[in-house]
N, C-alpha and C positions, 0 to 999 in steps of 0.2 A: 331506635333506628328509623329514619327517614323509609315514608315504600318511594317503591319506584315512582308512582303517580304523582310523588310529591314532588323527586328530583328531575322527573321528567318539564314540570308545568315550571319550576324556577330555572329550568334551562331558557326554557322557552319565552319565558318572560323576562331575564335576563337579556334577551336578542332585541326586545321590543314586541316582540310578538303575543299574538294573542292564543288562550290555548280553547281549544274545540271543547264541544257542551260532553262529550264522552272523556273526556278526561276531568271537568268539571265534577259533572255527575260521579264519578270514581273518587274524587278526593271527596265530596259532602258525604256520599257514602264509607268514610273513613273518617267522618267526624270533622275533617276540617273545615275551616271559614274561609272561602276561598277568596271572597272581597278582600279579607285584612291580608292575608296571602299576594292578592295581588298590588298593594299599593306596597307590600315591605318589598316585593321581589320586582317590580318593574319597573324598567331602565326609562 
């Protein structure tokens, strides 16, 4: 199951938007790769 931080930052980067170093920091701290993260979820 997705955390919140993760569906939070694909909202966000869905918009175009870029997401803050605290939610960054929250998903590496959950293991993710938030670079590959960002190029699959950003519009």
């Amino acid at each position: 199951m997705r955390s919140l931080a993760l569906k939070t930052a694909v909202f966000i980067w869905k918009q175009g938007n870029e997401i803050d170093l605290i939610l960054q920091t929250k998903l590496l701290s959950e293991g993710y790769d938030v670079a590959k993260l960002e190029r699959r979820y950003r519009a």
